[in-house]
C-alpha positions in Angstrom: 0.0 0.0 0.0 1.7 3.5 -0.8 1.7 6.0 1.6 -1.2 8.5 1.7 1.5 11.8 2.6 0.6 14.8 0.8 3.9 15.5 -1.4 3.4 18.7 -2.0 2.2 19.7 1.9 5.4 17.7 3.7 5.1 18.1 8.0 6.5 21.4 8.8 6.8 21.4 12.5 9.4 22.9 15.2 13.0 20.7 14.8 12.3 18.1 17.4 8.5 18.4 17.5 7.0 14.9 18.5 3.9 15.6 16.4 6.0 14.8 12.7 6.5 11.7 14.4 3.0 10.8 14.7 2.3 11.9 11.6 4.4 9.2 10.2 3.4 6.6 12.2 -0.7 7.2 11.0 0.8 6.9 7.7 2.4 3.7 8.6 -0.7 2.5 10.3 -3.1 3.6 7.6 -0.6 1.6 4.6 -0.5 -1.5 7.2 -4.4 -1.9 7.8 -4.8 -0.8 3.6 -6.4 2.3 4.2 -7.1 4.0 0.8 -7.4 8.2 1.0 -11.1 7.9 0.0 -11.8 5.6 2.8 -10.2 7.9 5.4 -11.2 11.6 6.9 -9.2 13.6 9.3 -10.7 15.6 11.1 -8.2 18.3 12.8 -8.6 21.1 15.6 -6.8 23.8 16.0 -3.6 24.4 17.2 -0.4 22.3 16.0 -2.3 19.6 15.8 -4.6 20.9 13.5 -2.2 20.7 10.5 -2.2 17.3 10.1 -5.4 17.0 7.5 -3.2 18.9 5.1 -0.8 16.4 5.2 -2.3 13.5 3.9 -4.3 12.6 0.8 -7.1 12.1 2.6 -10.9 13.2 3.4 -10.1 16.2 5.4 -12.3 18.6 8.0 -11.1 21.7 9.9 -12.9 22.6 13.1 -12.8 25.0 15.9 -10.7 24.7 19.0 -12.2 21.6 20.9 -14.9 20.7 18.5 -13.5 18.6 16.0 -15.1 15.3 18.1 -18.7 16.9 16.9 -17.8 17.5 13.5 -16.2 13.7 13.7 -19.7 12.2 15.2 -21.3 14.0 12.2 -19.6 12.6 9.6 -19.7 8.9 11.2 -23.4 8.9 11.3 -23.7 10.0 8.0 -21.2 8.4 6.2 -20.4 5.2 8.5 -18.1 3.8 6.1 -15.2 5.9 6.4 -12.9 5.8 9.5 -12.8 8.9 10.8 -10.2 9.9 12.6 -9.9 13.1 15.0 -6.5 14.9 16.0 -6.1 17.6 18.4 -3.9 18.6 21.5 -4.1 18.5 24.7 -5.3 22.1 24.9 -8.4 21.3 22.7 -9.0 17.8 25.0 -9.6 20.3 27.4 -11.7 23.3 25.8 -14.1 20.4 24.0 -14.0 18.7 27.3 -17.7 18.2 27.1 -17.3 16.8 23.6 -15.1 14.2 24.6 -17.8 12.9 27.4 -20.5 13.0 25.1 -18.7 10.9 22.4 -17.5 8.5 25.0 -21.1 8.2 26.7 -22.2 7.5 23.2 -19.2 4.9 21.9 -18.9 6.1 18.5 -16.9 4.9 16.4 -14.5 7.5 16.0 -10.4 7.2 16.6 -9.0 10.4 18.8 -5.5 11.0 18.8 -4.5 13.3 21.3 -0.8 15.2 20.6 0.0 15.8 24.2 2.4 17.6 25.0 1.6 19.5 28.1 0.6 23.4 27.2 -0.8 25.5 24.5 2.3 25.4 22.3 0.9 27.2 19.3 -0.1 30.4 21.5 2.7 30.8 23.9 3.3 27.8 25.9 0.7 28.5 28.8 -0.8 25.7 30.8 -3.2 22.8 29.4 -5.8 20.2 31.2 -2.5 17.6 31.5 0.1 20.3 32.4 2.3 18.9 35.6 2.1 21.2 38.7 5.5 21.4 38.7 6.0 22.3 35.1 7.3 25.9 34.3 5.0 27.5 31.7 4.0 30.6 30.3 1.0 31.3 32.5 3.2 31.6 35.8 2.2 29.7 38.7 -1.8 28.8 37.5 -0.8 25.1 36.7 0.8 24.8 40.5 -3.3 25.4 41.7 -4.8 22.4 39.4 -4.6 18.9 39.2 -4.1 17.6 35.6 -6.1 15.3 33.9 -5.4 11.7 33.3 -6.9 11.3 29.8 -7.1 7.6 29.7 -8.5 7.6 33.0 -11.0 10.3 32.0 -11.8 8.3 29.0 -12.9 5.2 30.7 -14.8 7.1 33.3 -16.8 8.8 29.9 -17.3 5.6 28.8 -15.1 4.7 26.0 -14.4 1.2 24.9 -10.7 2.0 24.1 -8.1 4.1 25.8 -4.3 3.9 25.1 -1.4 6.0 26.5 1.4 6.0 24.1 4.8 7.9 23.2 5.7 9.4 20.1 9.1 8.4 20.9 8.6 4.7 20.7 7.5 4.7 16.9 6.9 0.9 16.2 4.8 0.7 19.7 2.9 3.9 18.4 2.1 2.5 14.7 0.7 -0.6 16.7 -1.5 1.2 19.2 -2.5 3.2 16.2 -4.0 0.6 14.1 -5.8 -1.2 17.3 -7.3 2.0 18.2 -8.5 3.0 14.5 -9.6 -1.0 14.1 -11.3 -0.7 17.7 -15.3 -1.1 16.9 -16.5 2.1 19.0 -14.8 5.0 20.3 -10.8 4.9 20.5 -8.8 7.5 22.7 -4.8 7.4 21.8 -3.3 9.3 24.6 0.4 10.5 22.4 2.8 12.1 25.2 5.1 14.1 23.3 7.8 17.2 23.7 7.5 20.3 22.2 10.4 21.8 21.7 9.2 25.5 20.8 7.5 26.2 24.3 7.6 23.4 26.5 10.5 22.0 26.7 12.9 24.8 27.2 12.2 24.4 30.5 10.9 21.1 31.1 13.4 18.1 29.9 10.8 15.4 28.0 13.0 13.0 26.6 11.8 9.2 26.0 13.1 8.2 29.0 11.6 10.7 31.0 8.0 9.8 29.3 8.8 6.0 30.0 8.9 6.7 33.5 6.5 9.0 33.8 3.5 7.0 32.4 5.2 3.6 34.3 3.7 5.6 37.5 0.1 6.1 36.1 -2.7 3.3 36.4 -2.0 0.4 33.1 -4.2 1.6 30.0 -3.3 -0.3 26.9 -6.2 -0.7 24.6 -10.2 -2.0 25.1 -12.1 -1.6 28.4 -13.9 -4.4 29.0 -16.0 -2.8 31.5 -17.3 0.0 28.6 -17.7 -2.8 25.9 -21.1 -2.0 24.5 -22.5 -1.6 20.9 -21.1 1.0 18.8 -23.4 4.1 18.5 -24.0 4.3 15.2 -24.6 0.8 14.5 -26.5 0.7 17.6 -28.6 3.8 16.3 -29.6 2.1 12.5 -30.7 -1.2 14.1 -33.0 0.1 16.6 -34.3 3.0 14.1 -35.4 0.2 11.5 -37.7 -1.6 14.3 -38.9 1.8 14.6 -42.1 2.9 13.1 -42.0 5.0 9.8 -42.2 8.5 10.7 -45.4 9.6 8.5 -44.1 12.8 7.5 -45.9 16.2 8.0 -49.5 16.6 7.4 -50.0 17.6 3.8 -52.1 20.7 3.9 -54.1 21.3 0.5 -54.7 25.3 -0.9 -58.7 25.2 -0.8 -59.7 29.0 -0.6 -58.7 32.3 -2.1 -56.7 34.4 0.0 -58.0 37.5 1.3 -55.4 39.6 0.5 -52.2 39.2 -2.7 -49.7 40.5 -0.7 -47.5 40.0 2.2 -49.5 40.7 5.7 -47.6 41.1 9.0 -49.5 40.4 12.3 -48.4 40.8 15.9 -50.0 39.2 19.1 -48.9 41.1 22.0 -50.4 38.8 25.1 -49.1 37.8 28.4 -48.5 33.6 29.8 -51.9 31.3 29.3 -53.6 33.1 26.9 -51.8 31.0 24.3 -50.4 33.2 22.3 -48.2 30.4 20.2 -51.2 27.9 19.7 -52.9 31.1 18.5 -50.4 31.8 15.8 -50.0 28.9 14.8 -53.9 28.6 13.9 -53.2 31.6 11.8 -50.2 30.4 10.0 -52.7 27.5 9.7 -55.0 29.3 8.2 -53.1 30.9 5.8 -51.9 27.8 4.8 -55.4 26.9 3.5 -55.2 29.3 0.9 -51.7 28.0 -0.4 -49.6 31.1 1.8 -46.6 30.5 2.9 -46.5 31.5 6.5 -43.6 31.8 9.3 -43.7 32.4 13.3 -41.4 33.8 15.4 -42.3 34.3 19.6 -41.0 35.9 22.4 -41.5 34.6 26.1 -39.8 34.9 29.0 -37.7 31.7 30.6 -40.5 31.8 33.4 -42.9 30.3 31.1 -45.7 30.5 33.1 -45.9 34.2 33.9 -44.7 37.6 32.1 -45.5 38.6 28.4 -45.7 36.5 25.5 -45.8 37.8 22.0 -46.0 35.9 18.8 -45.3 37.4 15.1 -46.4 35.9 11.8 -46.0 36.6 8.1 -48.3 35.2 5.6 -47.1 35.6 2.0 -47.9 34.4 -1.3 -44.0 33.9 -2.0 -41.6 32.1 0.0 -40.7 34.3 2.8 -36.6 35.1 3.1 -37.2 37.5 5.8 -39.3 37.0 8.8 -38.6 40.2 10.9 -41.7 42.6 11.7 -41.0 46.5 11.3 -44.3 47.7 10.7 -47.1 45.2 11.4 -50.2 45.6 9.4 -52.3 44.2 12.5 -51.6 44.2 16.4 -53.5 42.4 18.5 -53.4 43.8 21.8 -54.1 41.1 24.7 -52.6 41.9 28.0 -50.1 44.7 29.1 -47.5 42.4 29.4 -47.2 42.1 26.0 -48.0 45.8 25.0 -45.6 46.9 27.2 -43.0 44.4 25.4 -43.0 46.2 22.6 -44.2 49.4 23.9 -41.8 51.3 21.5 -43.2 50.1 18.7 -46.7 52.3 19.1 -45.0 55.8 18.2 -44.1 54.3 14.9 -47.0 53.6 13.8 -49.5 55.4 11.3 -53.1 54.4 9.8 -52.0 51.4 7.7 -51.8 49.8 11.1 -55.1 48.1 12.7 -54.9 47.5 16.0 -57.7 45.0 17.7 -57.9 46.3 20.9 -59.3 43.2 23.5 -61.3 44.8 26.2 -60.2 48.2 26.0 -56.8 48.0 27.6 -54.5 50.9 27.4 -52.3 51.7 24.3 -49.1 53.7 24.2 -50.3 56.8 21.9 -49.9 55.6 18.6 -51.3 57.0 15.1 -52.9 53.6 13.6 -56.5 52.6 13.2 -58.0 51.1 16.5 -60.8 49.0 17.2 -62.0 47.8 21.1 -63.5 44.8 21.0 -65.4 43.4 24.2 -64.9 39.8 24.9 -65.5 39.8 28.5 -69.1 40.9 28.4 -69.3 38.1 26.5 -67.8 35.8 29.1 -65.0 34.8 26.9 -62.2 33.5 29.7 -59.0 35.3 29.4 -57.2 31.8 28.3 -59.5 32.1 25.3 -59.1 35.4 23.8 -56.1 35.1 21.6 -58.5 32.7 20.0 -61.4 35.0 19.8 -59.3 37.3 18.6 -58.4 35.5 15.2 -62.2 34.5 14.9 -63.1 38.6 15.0 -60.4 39.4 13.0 -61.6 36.1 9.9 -64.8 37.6 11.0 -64.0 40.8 9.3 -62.0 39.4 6.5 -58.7 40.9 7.6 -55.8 38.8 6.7 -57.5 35.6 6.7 -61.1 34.6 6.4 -63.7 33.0 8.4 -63.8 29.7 5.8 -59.8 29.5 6.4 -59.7 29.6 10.1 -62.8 26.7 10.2 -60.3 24.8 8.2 -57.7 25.3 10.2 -59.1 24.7 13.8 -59.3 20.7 12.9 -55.7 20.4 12.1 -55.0 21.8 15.5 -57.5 20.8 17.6 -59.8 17.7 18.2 -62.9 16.3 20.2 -64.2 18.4 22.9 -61.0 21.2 22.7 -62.0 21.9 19.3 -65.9 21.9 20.0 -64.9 24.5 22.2 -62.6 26.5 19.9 -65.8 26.2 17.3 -67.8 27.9 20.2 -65.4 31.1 21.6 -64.8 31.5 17.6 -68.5 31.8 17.2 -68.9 34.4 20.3 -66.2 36.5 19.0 -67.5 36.4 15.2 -71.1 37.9 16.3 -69.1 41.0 17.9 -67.6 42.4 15.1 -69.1 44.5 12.7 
């Protein structure tokens, strides 16, 4: 098998860098297990580290500083027969901490190889996640206050079925613990201890004797962990999505009216928590749907939920909508103060191309556009209810969407007794409009 080096992109790295060496050994491992370049992706981080996809012939993907694990899951699930393999350093091990859990927890099939070697080498030689305490860095004294990680140990407690510590000094070991790890069915972590002569060790002799005896005084890890064996994730995923019902798709929603108007129309419910606002919108985007619109929705709630203001916007257009922000709406409906205070601001801008549907008489910041009052608690319409009543006053007066278009709608959001009911306060609010 020839080697899958990029000829014209040859390992530029610090004299005495440890990370050419692992280049070369992936090569070696890649020709040994017959690796072909369109079998094989890289997938590189940033830092030093994140050179290596331009030096092979290979699939490649460049990612941001810890996340080159997602971008690695990615690619696995979708295209499950190439091996994948992820490099970064010790510094993006420890920015995409919560990257390296998840993949463990999940045991994809996906090989890491971790260049460690101690600190941040490309920016400046400060202090990583596997740092020693007594190293001497560029960040002063910071790594004397933590404890570095153990990334095999780490590994196992994520949940990986493989974890190997390595040296990039012992070159045949590595090409061996290379192959096992990329031929390991589930997620592989390659722990590569390295020096790097730039940065770290101008101060701190790493030699492979010193590397030896290092990792001789750190728990055994040399390969698959019987206690994380499990199925791999992605095969795992495909087998128990096929005994899976078919998912039947969205409802198919057929064009059966004329729209009421040819143009795009803007509307604004301004509402406070349980007068549901959203379920309200979306009955209009319903209903404009029904006359082959295209519709969007955007809302604004608080993170309480369950109290505060809570608006909803939506755009029905005869063409595709690119833009769904709201300037100038050509309705408000105004619900509760909560939400009229929201976007309280909004009122000066407004002229008489606006309509605003006043619900009970509540007050309005001065404003210059049309507006109606329209009682719905004389009527004993519950306050839970009037974003609904609302729509059916405003179909009732063939603003935006018709009374024909919300009826269809209201049985593609509702059922049984809830949409008897929805019939009914629809009904009450149609026979007070004009």
């Amino acid at each position: 098998m020839d080697s899958l080096l990029n000829p014209d992109r040859p390992p530029v790295f610090c004299p005495g860098c440890a990370h050419e060496l692992v280049v070369k050994a992936l090569d070696r491992a890649l020709q040994q297990m017959n690796r072909q370049g369109h079998q094989v992706v890289i997938v590189s981080d940033i830092g030093c580290s994140g050179l290596f996809d331009t030096f092979f012939h290979t699939h490649a993907f460049h990612g941001l500083h810890g996340r080159a694990l997602t971008y690695g899951t990615g690619l696995k699930i979708a295209r499950p027969d190439l091996t994948v393999i992820v490099t970064m350093g010790d510094g993006g091990m420890g920015i995409g901490g919560a990257h390296f859990l998840s993949t463990g927890r999940r045991n994809m099939d996906v090989t890491l190889l971790i260049l460690n070697n101690f600190n941040y080498g490309m920016t400046g030689g400060q202090c990583s996640a596997t740092t020693p305490t007594d190293a001497r860095v560029a960040s002063g004294f910071l790594n004397q206050l933590e404890k570095p990680v153990d990334i095999c140990a780490l590994a196992d407690s994520a949940g990986a079925s493989f974890a190997a510590r390595s040296s990039a000094c012992r070159s045949t070991e590595l090409v061996d613990d290379i192959t096992r790890a990329v031929r390991h069915e589930g997620f592989a972590v390659l722990d590569i201890w390295g020096g790097c002569p730039g940065r770290y060790t101008r101060h701190n002799p790493v030699t492979p004797k010193t590397i030896d005896t290092a990792q001789a005084e750190l728990p055994p890890c040399r390969g698959e962990i019987p206690a994380n064996a499990r199925p791999e994730y992605g095969a795992h995923y495909r087998e128990t999505a096929a005994r899976e019902k078919p998912d039947p798709g969205p409802v198919r929603i057929e064009a059966g009216f004329d729209p009421v108007v040819q143009e795009r129309r803007e509307v604004m419910m301004l509402g406070s928590a349980g007068q549901r606002i959203v379920t309200a919108g979306e009955l209009l985007c319903l209903s404009g749907l029904t006359s082959g619109l295209h519709a969007t929705q955007k809302t604004d709630y608080p993170i309480t939920v369950l109290r505060g203001h809570s608006v909803t916007e939506v755009v029905l257009d005869p063409q595709p909508i690119g833009y769904t922000g709201i300037e100038t709406p050509d309705v408000i409906i105004a619900l509760a103060p909560e939400g009229i205070n929201r976007k309280q601001s909004l009122f000066s801008t407004l002229d008489e191309t606006t309509f605003i549907l006043n619900i009970d008489g509540l007050e309005l910041p001065p404003t210059a556009a049309e507006v109606m009052t329209l009682d719905l608690k004389s009527r004993g319409i519950r306050s839970a209810d009037r974003a609904l009543a609302a729509l059916g006053a405003l179909a009732g007066m063939n603003r935006v969407i018709s009374l024909p278009m919300l009826q269809a709608a209201l049985p593609l959001r509702f059922s049984g007794k809830v949409l008897e009911k929805a019939r009914t306060v629809i009904d009450k609010a149609v026979s007070q409009t004009p």
